[in-house]
NULUM-874859 format. One line per field, with one value per residue (C-alpha): residue in three letters; residue number from 1; y, x, z. Coordinates in nm, 3 decimals. Layout:
# NULUM-874859
resn = [Ala ...]
resi = [NUM ...]
py = [Y ...]
px = [X ...]
pz = [Z ...]
//
This chain:
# NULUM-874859
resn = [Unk Unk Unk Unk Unk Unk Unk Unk Unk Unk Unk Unk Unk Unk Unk Unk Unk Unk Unk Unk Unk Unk Unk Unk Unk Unk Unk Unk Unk Unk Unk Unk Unk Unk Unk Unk Unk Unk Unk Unk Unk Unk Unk Unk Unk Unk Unk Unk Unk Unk Unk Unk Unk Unk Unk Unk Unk Unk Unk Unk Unk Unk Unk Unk Unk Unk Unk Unk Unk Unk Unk Unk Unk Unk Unk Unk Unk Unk Unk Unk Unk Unk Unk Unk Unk Unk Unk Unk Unk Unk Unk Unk Unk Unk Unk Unk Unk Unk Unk Unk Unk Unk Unk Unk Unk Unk Unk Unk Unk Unk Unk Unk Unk Unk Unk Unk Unk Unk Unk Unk Unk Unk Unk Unk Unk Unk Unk Unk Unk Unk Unk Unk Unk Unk Unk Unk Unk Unk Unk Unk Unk Unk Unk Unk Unk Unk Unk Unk Unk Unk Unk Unk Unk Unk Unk Unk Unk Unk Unk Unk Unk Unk Unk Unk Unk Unk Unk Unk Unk Unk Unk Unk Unk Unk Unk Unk Unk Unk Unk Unk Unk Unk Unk Unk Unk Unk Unk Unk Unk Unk Unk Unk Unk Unk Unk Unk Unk Unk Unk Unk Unk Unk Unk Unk Unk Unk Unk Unk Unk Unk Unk Unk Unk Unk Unk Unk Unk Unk Unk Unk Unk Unk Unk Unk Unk Unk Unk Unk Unk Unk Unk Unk Unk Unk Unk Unk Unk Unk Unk Unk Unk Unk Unk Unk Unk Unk Unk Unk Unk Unk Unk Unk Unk Unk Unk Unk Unk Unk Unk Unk Unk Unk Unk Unk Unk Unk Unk Unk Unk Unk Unk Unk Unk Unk Unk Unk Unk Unk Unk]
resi = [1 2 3 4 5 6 7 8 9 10 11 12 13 14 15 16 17 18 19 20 21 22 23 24 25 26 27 28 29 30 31 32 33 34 35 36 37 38 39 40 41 42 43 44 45 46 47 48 49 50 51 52 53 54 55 56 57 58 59 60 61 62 63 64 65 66 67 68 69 70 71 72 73 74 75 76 77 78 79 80 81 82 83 84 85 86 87 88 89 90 91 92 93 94 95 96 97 98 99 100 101 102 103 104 105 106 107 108 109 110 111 112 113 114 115 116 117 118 119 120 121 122 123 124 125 126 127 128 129 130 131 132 133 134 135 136 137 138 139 140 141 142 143 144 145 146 147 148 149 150 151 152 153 154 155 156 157 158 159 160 161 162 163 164 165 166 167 168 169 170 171 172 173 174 175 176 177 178 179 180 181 182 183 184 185 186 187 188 189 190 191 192 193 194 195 196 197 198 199 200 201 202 203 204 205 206 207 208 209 210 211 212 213 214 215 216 217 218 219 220 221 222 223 224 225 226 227 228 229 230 231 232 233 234 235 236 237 238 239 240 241 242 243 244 245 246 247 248 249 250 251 252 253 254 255 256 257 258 259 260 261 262 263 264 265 266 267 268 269 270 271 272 273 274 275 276 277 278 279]
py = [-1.906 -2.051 -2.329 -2.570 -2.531 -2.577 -2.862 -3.053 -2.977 -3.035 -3.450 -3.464 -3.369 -3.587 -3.880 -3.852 -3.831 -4.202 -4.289 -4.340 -4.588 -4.844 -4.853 -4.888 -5.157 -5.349 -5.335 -5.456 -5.767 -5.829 -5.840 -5.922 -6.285 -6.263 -6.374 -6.105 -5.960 -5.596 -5.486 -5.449 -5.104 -5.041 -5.295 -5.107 -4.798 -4.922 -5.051 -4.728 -4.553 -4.826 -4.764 -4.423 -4.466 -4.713 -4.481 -4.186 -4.325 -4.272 -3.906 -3.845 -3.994 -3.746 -3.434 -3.522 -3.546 -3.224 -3.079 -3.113 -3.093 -2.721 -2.544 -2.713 -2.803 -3.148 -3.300 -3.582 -3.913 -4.179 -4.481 -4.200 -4.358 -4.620 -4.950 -5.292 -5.136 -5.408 -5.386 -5.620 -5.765 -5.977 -6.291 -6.287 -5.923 -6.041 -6.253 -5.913 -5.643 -5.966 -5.994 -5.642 -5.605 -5.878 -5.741 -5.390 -5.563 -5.830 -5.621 -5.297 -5.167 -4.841 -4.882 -4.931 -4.725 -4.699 -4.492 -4.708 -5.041 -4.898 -4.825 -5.149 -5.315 -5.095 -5.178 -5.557 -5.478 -5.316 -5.560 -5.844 -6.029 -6.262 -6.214 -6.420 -6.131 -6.150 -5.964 -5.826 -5.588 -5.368 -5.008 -4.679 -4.394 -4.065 -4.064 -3.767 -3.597 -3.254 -3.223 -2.898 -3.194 -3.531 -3.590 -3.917 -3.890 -4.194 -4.124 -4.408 -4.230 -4.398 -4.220 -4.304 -4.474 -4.662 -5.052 -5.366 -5.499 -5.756 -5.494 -5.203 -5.460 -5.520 -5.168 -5.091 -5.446 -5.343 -4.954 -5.131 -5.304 -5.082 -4.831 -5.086 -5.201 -4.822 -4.780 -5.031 -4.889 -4.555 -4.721 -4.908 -4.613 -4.346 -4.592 -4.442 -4.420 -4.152 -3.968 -4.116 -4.045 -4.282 -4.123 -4.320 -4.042 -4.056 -3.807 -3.763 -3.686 -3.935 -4.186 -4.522 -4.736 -4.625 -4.685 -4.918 -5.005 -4.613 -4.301 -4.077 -3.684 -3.827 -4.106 -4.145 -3.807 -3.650 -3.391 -3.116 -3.238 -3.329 -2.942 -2.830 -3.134 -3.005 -2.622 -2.536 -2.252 -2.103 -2.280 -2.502 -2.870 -2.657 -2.518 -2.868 -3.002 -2.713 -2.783 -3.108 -3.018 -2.785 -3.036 -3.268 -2.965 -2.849 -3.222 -3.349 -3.240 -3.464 -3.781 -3.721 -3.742 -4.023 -4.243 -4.139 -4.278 -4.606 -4.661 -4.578 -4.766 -5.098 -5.051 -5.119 -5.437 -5.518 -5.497 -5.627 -5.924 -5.979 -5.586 -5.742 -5.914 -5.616 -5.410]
px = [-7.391 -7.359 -7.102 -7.402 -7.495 -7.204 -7.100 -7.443 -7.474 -7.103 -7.175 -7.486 -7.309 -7.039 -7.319 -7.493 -7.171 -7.196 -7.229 -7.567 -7.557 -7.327 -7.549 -7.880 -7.719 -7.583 -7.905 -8.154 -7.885 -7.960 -8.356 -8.395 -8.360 -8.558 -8.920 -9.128 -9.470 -9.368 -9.265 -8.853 -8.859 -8.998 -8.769 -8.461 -8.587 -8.625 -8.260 -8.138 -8.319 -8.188 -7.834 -7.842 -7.989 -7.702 -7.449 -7.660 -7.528 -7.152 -7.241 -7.351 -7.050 -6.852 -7.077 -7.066 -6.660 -6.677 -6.853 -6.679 -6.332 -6.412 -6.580 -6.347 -5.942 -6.024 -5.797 -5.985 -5.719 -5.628 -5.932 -6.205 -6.499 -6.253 -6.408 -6.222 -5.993 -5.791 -5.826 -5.719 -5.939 -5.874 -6.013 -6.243 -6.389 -6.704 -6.836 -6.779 -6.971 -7.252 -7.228 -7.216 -7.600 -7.703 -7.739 -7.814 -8.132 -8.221 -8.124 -8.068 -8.341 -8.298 -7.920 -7.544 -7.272 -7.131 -6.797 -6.718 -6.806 -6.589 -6.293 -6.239 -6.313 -5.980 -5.815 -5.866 -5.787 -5.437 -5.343 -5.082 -5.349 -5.340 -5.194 -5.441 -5.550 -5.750 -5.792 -6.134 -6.181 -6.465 -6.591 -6.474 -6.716 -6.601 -6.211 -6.072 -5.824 -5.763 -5.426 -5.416 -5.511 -5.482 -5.863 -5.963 -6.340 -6.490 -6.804 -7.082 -7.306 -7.692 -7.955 -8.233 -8.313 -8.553 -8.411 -8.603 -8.461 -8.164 -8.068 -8.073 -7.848 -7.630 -7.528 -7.444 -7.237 -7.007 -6.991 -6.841 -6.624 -6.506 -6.418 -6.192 -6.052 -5.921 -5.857 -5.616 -5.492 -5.398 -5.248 -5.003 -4.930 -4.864 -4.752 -4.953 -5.345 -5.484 -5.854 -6.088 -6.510 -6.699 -7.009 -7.326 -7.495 -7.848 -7.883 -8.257 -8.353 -8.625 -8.639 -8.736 -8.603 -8.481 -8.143 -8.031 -7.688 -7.551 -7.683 -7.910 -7.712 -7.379 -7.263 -7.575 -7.647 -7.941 -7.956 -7.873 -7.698 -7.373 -7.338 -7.391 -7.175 -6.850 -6.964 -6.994 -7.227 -7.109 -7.498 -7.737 -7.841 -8.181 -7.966 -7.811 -8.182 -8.271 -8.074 -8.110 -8.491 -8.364 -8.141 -8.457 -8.672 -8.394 -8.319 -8.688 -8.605 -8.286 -8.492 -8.781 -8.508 -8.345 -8.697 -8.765 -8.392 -8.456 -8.756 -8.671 -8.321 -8.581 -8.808 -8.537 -8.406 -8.788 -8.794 -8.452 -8.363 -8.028 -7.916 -7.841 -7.543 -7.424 -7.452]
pz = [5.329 5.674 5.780 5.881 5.514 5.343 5.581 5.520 5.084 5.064 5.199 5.069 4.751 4.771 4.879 4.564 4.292 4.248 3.926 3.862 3.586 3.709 4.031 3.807 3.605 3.895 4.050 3.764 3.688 4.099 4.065 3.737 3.813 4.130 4.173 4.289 4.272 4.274 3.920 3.865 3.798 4.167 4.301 4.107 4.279 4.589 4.616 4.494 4.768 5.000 4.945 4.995 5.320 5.418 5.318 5.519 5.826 5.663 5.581 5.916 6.083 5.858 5.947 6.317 6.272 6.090 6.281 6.614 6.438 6.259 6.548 6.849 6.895 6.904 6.602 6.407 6.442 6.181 6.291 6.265 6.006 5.894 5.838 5.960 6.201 6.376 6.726 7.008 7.309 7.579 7.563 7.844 7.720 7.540 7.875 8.122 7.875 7.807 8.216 8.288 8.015 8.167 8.514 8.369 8.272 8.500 8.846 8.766 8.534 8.632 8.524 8.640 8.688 8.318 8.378 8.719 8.497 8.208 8.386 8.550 8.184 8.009 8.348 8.259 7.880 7.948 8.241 8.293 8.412 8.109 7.751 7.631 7.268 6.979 6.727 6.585 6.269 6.350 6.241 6.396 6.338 6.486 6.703 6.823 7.022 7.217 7.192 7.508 7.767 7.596 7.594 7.371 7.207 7.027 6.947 6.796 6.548 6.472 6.306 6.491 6.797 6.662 6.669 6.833 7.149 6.989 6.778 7.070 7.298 6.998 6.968 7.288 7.304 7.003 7.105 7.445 7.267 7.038 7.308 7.518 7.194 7.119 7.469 7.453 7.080 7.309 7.585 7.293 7.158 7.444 7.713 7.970 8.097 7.882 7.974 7.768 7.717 7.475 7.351 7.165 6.948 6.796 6.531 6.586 6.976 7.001 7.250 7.169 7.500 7.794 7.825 8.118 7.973 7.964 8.136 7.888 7.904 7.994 7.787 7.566 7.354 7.132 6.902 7.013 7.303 7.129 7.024 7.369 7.531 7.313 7.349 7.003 6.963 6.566 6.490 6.650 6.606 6.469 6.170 6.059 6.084 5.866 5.631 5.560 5.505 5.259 5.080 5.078 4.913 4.657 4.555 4.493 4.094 4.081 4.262 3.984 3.711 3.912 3.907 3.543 3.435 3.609 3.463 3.134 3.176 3.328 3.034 2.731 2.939 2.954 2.553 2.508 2.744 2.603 2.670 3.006 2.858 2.706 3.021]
//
């Protein structure tokens, strides 16, 4: 069995062991009192199917971690897919990135200098300038370190690159953000300017906008490219991809049994109103 096999069934895996009937239960007492056109057994189904594709983004954050972490000597720190880290911003922070997309868009379609506008943004973070802080609590996908050279990696992971404009702005604004903040979270902890390369990562390699806040190849990656940008060659982004199309083949008898359950579980709540109060 290859690693790209056991590292994709092992999450998948560990995705799925939820257990099954405290989700369906939760999930009819939220749409049983709901007015709705589409029968509830649909709509239980549907938010089953929804949550696992929430949590898919989680399992790809830790197959991207484990990925890099097995095959390189990058170590995987503390923050990596935490959620609510506590980070600390200047004040000022949120009006230089909103500047700095502004401008991206309005004068420079075909894009800025990301690493030039990035360095004088941790510069500002870590400065005397003014002590003015806050603190934000905000979600840390993928951090790690090579210990040889004292490299820092924080990597954003999305799915797809698929979102409308607010939503494509948004993601770039908070994987700016998130960078200074654990910029800064180095600089606290070593005392000293550290080399550091933020990444945004789209799982898929389509292309849905071209990117005019970071440079597509360098600090934007696709697919494959994350593989080749780290050097790992033990299997390719083809083998992950694969495999997941396996997973999706061998689990199509555990989905049937899934849908089958919630409608039967639907169906005696149906027949039985006050089973709700028992469940």
């Amino acid at each position: 069995m290859s690693r790209a096999n056991l590292i994709v069934r092992e999450n998948v895996e560990e995705l799925l062991s939820t257990n099954l009937e405290d989700e369906i239960k939760k999930l009819i007492r939220k749409h049983n009192s709901k007015i709705h056109f589409v029968p509830l057994k649909y709509r239980v189904l549907g938010g089953f199917l929804q949550s696992l594709n929430i949590r898919f983004g989680n399992l790809l954050e830790s197959i991207v971690s484990d990925v890099i972490s097995e095959n390189t000597e990058l170590i995987v720190l503390d923050e990596s897919g935490k959620k609510n880290v506590s980070l600390e911003f200047k004040n000022d922070i949120e009006n230089r990135i909103g500047r700095y997309l502004t401008e991206c868009q309005q004068t420079h379609p075909e894009g800025l200098n990301f690493t030039k506008f990035f360095s004088s943004l941790v510069e500002y973070q870590i400065s005397q300038e003014s002590n003015n802080y806050y603190n934000k609590s905000t979600d840390v996908d993928v951090f790690l370190k090579n210990p040889e050279n004292e490299t820092y990696y924080y990597i954003e992971v999305k799915y797809n690159d698929d979102h409308d404009t607010g939503k494509y702005e948004n993601i770039n604004r908070k994987f700016i953000r998130t960078a200074a903040g654990l910029y800064r979270l180095i600089h606290q902890s070593t005392g000293k300017d550290s080399r550091f390369k933020p990444l945004l990562y789209y799982f898929n390699d389509t292309t849905k906008f071209v990117c005019h806040y970071l440079k597509d190849g360098e600090d934007v990656l696709r697919g494959g490219q994350l593989l080749e940008y780290f050097g790992i060659t033990n299997f390719t982004y083809k083998d992950l991809r694969q495999e997941f199309e396996n997973s999706s083949v061998n689990l199509e008898e555990y989905f049937d049994k899934v849908t089958e359950r919630i409608f039967k579980i639907v169906s005696n709540v149906k027949n039985v109103p006050d089973l709700l109060d028992f469940m």
